[in-house]
N, C-alpha and C positions, 0 to 999 in steps of 0.2 A: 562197752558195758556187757555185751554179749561173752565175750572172753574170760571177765569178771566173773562173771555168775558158772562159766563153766569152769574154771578155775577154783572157784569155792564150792560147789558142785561136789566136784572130784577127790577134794581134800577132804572134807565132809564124812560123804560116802567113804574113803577109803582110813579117814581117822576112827571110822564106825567099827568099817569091819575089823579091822587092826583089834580094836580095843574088844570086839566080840569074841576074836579067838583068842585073846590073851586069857578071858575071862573061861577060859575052859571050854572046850569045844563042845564035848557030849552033854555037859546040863546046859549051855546057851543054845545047843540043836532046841532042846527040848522046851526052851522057853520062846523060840523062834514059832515051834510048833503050837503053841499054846496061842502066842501073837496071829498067827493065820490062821488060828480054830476061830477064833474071839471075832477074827476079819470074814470067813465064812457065815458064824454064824448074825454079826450084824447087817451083813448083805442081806442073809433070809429074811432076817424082822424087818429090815426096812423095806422088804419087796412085801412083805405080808402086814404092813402098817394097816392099811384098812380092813384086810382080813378078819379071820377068826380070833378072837380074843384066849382062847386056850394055846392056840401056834402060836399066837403072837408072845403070850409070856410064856409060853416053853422056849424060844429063841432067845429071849431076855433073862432067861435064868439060866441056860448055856452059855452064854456070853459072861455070867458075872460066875460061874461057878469055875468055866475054862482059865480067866482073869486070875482069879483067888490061886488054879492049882500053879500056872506060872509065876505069880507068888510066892508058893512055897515052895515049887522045884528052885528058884535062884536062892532062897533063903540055904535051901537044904545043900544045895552046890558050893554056897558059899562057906559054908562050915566043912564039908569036906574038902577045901582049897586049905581050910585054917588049919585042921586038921593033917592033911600032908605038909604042909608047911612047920607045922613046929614037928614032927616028925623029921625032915630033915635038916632043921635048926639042931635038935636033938643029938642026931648020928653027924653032925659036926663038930658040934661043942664049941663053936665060936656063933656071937651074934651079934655079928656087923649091923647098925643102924640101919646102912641104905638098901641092907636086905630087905630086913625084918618092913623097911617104908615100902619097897618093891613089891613083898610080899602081900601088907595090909590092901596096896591099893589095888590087885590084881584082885583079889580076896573081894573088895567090895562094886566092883565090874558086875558080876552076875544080880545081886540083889536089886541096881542101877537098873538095869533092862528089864528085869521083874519087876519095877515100882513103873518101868514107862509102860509096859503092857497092863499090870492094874488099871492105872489112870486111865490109858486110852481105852480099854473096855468096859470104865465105870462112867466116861464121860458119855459112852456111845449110848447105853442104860439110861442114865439121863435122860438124852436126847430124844433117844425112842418113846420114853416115857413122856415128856414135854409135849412131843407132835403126837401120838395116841392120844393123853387128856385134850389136847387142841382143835384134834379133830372131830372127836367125841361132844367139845363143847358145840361144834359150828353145826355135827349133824343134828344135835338136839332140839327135839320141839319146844319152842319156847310157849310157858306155859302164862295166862293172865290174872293175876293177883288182883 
């Protein structure tokens, strides 16, 4: 079982990065870098959960604004791949299908990794937010009606 799991493990990871660098290397750096801004800065809020409520949502709105720009760097990478890409469809003059398919799915690789770092910085948001109001509830004076 053990061999199993590192076996799929390895294929995993290395189907990952495979597909990372196909998808362009310098705007997937940069959405790489956006996914470890997002992981930094959910580290802080969660170390500063009980904290100051101003730190607390400065973290929290770093985290969703970090999210949003590797959002748009893989949008924005992604149209520059389109854009080279019919450029040299162009200065061929022939347009083989299994390119042009080659071509679409490298093309949507980067926006792929920018919808998973959204998600995982808007889940973390959430989350933060959930255990703040939670905690906020259980330190509150209960008051008698």
């Amino acid at each position: 079982m053990n061999l199993l799991g590192t076996v799929l493990g390895q294929t995993f990871i290395g189907t990952i990065t495979e597909r990372f660098v196909e998808g362009g290397l310098n705007g997937m750096l940069l959405i790489l870098a956006c996914l470890l801004l997002a992981i930094f800065f959910s580290v802080k809020a969660f170390a500063n959960l009980k904290g100051d409520i101003a730190t607390f949502m400065k973290y929290k709105k770093m985290i969703s604004q970090v999210v949003l720009l590797g959002l748009v760097i893989s949008f924005a990478n992604s149209l520059f791949g389109l854009i080279q890409g019919f450029d040299t469809l162009e200065a061929s003059g022939a347009a083989d299908p299994a390119i042009i398919a080659g071509g679409l799915k490298i093309t949507l690789l980067s926006p792929l990794f920018g919808l998973f770092v959204f998600i995982l910085g808007h889940t973390a948001t959430f989350i933060l937010s959930w255990m703040r109001n939670e905690n906020a509830e259980k330190t509150k004076p209960k008051e008698n009606v």
